[in-house]
PALO-801117 format. One record per residue (C-alpha): residue in three letters; x, y, z. Coordinates in steps of 0.001 Angstrom, whole numbers, padded with zeros to 6 digits, always signed. Example, Ala and Ser with C-alpha at 12.3 -4.5 7.8 and 13.67 -1.06 7.14 Angstrom:
Ala+012300-004500+007800Ser+013670-001060+007140
***
This chain:
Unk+000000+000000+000000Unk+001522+003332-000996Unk+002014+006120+001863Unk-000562+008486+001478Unk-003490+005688+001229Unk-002406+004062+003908Unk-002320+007541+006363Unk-005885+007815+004986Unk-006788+004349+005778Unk-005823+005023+009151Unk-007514+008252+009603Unk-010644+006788+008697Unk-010533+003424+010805Unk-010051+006218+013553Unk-013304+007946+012494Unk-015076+004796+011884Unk-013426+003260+015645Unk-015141+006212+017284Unk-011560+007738+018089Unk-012084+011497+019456Unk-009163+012592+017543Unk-006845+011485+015697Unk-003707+012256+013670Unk-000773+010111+011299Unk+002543+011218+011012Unk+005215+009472+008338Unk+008795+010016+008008Unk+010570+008016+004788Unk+014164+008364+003741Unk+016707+006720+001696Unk+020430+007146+001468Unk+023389+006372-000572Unk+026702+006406+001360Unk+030035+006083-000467Unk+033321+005552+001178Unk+036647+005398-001017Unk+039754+004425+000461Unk+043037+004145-001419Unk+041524+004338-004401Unk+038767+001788-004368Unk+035429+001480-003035Unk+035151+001112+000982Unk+032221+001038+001893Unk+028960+001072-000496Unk+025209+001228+001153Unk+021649+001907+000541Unk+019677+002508+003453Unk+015806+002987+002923Unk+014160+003423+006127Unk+010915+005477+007610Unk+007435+004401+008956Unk+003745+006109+010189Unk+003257+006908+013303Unk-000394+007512+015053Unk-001796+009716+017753Unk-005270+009611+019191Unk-007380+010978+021724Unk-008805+007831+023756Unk-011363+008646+027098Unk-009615+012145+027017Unk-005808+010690+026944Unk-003496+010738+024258Unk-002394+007474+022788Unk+000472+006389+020656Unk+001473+003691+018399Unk+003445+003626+015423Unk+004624+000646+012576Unk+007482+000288+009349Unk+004617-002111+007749Unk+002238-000373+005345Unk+000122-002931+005435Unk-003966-003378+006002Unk-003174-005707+009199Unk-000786-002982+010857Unk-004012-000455+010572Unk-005696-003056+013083Unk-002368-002693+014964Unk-002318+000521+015387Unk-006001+001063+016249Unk-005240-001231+019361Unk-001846-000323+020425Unk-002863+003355+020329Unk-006158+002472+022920Unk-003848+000232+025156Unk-001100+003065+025679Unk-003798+005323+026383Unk-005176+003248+029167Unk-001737+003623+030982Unk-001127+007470+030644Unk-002091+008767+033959Unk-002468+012823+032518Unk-005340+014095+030206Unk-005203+015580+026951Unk-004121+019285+027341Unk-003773+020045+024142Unk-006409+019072+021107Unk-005288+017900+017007Unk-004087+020913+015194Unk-006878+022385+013262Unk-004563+023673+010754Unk-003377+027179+009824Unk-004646+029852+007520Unk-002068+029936+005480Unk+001039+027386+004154Unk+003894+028336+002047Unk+004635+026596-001268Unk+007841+025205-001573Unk+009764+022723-003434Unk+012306+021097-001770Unk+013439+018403-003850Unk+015763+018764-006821Unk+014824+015868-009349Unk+018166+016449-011334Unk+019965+015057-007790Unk+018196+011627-008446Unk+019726+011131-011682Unk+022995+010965-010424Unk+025303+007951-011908Unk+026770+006355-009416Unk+029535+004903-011116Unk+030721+008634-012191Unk+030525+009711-008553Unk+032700+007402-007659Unk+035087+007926-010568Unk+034537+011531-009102Unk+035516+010364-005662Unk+038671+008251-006040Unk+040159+011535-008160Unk+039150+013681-005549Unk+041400+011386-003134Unk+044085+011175-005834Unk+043860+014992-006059Unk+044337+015633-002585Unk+047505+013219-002112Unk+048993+015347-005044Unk+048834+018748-002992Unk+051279+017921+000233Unk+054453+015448+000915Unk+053658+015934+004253Unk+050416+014591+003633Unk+050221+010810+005363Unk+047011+009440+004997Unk+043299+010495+003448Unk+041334+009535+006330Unk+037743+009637+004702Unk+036765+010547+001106Unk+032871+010200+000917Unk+029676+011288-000071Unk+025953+010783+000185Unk+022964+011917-001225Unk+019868+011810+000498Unk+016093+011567+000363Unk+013367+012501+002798Unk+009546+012747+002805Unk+007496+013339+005330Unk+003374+013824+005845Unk+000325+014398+008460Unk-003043+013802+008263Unk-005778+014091+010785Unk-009305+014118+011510Unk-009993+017639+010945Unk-009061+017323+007666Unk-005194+018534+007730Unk-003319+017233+004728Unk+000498+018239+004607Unk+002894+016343+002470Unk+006505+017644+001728Unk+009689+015679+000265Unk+013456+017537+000082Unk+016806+015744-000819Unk+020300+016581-000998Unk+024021+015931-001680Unk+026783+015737+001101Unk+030695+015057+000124Unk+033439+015103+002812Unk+036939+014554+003015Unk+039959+014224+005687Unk+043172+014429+005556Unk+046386+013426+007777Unk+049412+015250+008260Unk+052915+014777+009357Unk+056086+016949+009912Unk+057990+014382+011899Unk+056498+013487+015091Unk+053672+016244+014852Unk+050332+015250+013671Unk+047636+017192+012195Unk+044354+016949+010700Unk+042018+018654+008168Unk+038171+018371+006981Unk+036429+020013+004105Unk+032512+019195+002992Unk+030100+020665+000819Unk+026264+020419+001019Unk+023879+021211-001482Unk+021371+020388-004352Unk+023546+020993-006760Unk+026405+018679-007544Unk+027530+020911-010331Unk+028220+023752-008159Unk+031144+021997-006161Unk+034937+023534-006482Unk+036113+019318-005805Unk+039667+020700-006350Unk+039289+023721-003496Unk+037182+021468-001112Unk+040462+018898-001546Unk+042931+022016-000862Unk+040626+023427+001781Unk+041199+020498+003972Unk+044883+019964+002951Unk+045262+023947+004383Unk+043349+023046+007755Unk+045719+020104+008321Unk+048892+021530+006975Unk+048767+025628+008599Unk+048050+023694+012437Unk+051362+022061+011787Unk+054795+023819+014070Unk+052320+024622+017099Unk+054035+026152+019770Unk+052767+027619+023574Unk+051901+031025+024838Unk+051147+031810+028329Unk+047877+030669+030070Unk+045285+033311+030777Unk+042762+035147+029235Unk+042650+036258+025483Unk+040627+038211+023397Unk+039537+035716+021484Unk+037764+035072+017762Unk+035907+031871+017282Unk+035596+030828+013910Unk+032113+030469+011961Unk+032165+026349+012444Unk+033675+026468+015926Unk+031027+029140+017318Unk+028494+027247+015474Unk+029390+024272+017922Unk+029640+026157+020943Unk+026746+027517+020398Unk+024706+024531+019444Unk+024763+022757+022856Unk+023469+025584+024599Unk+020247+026317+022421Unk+017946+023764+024964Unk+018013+026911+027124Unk+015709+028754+024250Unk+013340+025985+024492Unk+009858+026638+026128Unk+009954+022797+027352Unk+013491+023600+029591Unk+011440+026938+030389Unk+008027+025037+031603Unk+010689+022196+033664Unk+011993+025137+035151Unk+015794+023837+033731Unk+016352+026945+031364Unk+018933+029577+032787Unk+016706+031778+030676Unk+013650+031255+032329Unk+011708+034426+032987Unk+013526+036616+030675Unk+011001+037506+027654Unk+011675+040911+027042Unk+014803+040707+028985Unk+018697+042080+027742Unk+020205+038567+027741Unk+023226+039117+025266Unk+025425+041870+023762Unk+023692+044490+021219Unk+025885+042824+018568Unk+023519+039559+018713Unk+020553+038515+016642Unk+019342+035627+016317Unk+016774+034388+013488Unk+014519+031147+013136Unk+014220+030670+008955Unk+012675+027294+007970Unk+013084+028256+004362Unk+016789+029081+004956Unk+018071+027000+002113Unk+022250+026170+002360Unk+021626+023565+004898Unk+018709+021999+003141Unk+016572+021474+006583Unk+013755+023642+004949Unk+009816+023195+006100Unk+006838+024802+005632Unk+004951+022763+008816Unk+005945+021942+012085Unk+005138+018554+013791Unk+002043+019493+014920Unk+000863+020692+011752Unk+001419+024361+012317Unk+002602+026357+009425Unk+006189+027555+009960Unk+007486+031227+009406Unk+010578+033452+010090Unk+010633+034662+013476Unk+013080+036906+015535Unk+014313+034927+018449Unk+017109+037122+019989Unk+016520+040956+018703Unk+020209+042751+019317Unk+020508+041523+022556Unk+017003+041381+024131Unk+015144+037727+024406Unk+011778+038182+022107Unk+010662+034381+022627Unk+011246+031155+023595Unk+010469+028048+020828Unk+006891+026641+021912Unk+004730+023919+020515Unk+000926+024054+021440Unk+001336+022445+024570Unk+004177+024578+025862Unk+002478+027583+024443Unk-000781+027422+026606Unk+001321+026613+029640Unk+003113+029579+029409Unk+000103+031410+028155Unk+000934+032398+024405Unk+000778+031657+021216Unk+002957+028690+019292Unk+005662+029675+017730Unk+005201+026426+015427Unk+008228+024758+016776Unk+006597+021399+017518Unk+009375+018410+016689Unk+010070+014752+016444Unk+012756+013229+016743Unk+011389+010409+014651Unk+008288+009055+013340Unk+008432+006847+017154Unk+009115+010018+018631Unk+007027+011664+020810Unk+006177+015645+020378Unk+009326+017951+021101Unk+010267+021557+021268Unk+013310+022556+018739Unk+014114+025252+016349Unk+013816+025210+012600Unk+016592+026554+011229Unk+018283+029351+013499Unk+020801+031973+011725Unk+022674+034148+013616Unk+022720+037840+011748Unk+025406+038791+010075Unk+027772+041820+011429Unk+029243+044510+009697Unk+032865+043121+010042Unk+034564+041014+008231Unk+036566+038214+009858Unk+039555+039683+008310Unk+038849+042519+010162Unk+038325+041060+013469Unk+041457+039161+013419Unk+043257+042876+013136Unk+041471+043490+016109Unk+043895+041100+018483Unk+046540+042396+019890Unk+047573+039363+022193Unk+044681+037350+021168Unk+043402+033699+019991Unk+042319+032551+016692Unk+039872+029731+017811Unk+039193+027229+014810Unk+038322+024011+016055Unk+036485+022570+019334Unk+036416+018886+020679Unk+034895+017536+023869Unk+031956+019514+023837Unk+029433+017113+024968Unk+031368+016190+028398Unk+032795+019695+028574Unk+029883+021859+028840Unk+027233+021989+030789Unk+023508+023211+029293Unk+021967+023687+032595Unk+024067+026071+033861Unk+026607+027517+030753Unk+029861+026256+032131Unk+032106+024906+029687Unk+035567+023651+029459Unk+036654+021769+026106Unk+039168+021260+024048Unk+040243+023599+020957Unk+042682+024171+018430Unk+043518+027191+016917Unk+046138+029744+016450Unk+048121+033006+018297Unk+047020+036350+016883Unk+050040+039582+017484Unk+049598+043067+016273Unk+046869+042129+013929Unk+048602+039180+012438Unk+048290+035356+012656Unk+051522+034441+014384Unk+051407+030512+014637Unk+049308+027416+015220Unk+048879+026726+018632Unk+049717+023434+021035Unk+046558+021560+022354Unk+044750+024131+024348Unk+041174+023861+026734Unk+038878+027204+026681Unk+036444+027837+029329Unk+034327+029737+030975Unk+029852+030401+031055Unk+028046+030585+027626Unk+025683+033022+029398Unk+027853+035561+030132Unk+030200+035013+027021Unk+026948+036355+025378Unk+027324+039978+027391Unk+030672+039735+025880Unk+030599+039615+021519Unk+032166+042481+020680Unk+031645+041560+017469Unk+030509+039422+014520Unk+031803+038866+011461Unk+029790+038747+007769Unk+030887+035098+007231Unk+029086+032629+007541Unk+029123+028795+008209Unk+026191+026517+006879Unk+027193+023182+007919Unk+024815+020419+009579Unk+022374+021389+012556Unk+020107+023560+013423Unk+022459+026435+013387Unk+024328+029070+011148Unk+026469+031250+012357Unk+029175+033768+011125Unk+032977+033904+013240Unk+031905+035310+016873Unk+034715+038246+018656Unk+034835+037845+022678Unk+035980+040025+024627Unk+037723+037413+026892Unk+037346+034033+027394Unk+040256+031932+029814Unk+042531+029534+027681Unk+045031+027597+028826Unk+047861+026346+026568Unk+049703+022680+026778Unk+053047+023732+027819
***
């Protein structure tokens, strides 16, 4: 049975079983991964995976139940697993099925030229693209990974008021790593590309972009331990920055977890700092035009120079608090249960460039890379302490790579201190793009 008759099937055995409400939710995808190593094929896979999930209103609790099989029995399935799990939920129904909105954007988020893709020329494409890169450096020791994958994803929700939403998106992903050697130092580098368009990769620069990571880290030496002005580049703030967004969520708010909590309307970061949700942002391909729920997505100013405008809400979190949804409902997964999490979030440009903000540093530290972020820092309360890698700034001037170092310190109060933020920009993976943030200070502490 195809997707969309069997979410209809299922919406109306739920009318027909005398469910109160009801709603089906689907996630499909399919990817091909390709790994070349030495110049052959590594790895090679095809991984088709997705199912429909179902929600329904039973004697004023919710219910769920969800299944991989489209299949007329799994409807029966369903229809009883969804009653049983209700019977055990001890809290009733706060929130009702979405109605719908007045209004959806249309979008197209799939790019059918992406599907026609030979895979014996991406290959061909891939092992030169290793070849290429061994050609650029003696010093270069090994090509760690050289892959790519393009990607497929549909999703779409039905329920019994009569909401219909149906979307599909794909995309292309390549990668590459290199290792590095000057004697007994070691050094890495990592370039990737994501987009739509295959045609519009530089394979050639994205080899030499990760052969200058790995190579320019190499004769690292020490400068004294203390604090530094320091500049973290676009894919290293990104990072940082990622594993404190819970605290923007209306979920952490209601559990009373956020370190934001109370502070709508409230100066929570520097002037310099705006933050954006876009779900049509399109350089990281996560576009949508509906939420989980069903609500239709928009644009919506999170962080306005400094000042807090909103938390992300779904329904449920929205009437606890007492406002409206900002239409940030999320799963995980078709098995997942309703969430709280952003879109797409883009932090504004500045009005420097990250040229400029490097002249800035007197004494200061070029941050480029972080590691150990999900032991190192804390969510809760902002403290952090992880590794980085990066380089010694003088007079303006990028001095030299420097030895192992940890940075550390509170995200909350690093936000009272951006003194500034770049016009670049890094679209990568995530939730979140960001240009190269300027601190004020921030404590680092050098290997000696």
């Amino acid at each position: 049975m195809n997707r969309q008759l069997f979410q209809q099937r299922v919406i109306e055995r739920a009318v027909n079983a005398s469910l109160e409400e009801a709603e089906t939710y689907s996630e499909f995808g399919e990817t091909l991964s390709i790994k070349v190593y030495d110049g052959e094929v590594e790895t090679y896979s095809l991984a088709d995976e997705g199912g429909v999930s179902l929600r329904a209103v039973v004697d004023g609790k919710m219910g769920y139940a969800y299944t991989e099989k489209l299949e007329e029995r799994s409807i029966d399935f369903l229809m009883s697993t969804v009653r049983q799990n209700a019977q055990v939920i001890d809290e009733p129904v706060t929130v009702s099925i979405f109605g719908g909105s007045e209004h959806y954007e249309k979008a197209d988020f799939y790019e059918s030229a992406l599907h026609e893709v030979e895979v014996d020329s991406l290959i061909d494409r891939l092992i030169e693209l290793e070849r290429y890169v061994y050609s650029l450096d003696d010093r270069i020791v090994r090509v760690n990974q050289c892959g790519a994958q393009i990607f497929e994803a549909e999703r779409s929700l039905t329920n019994t008021n009569g909401l219909a939403l149906h979307e599909r998106s794909n995309g292309f992903y390549v990668y590459v790593s290199v290792l590095v050697s000057n004697g007994e130092e070691k050094k890495t580098g990592y370039a990737m590309r994501l987009t739509r368009d295959i045609h519009s990769i530089d394979w050639n620069e994205l080899a030499r972009e990760a052969v200058r990571e790995a190579t320019e880290s190499l004769g690292s030496r020490s400068i004294p331990s203390k604090k530094y002005k320091v500049l973290l580049r676009n894919d290293a703030a990104t990072s940082l920055f990622k594993v404190f967004l819970s605290a923007l969520s209306a979920e952490e708010v209601v559990r009373g977890t956020s370190r934001l909590k109370d502070q709508v309307g409230e100066t929570i970061a520097s002037p310099a700092l705006t933050m954006i949700d876009d779900p049509s942002h399109a350089p990281t391909l996560s576009e949508t035009t509906f939420d989980a729920e069903g609500v239709a997505t928009k644009r919506q100013t999170i962080i306005e120079r400094g000042q807090l405008k909103t938390f992300f809400h779904n329904r449920e979190t929205a009437k606890a608090l007492h406002v409206e949804t900002t239409g940030h409902a999320y799963k995980p997964s078709y098995k997942g249960k309703l969430m709280v999490a952003p879109h797409h979030l883009i932090i504004a440009s500045g009005d420097v460039t990250r040229e400029e903000c490097i002249e800035r540093l007197t004494d200061g530290v070029y941050i480029t890379r972080l590691a150990g972020l999900h032991s190192g820092a804390n969510a809760t309360t902002g403290d952090f302490s992880v590794a980085a890698s990066g380089f010694y700034v003088e007079n303006g001037t990028i001095a030299f790579p420097l030895r192992q170092m940890t940075i550390a310190g509170n995200f909350f109060d690093s936000l009272h201190d951006i003194e500034a933020i770049a016009t670049d920009r890094y679209d990568g993976f995530g939730r979140l793009s960001m240009p190269s943030v300027l601190l004020r200070q921030l404590a680092v502490t050098i290997e000696q």
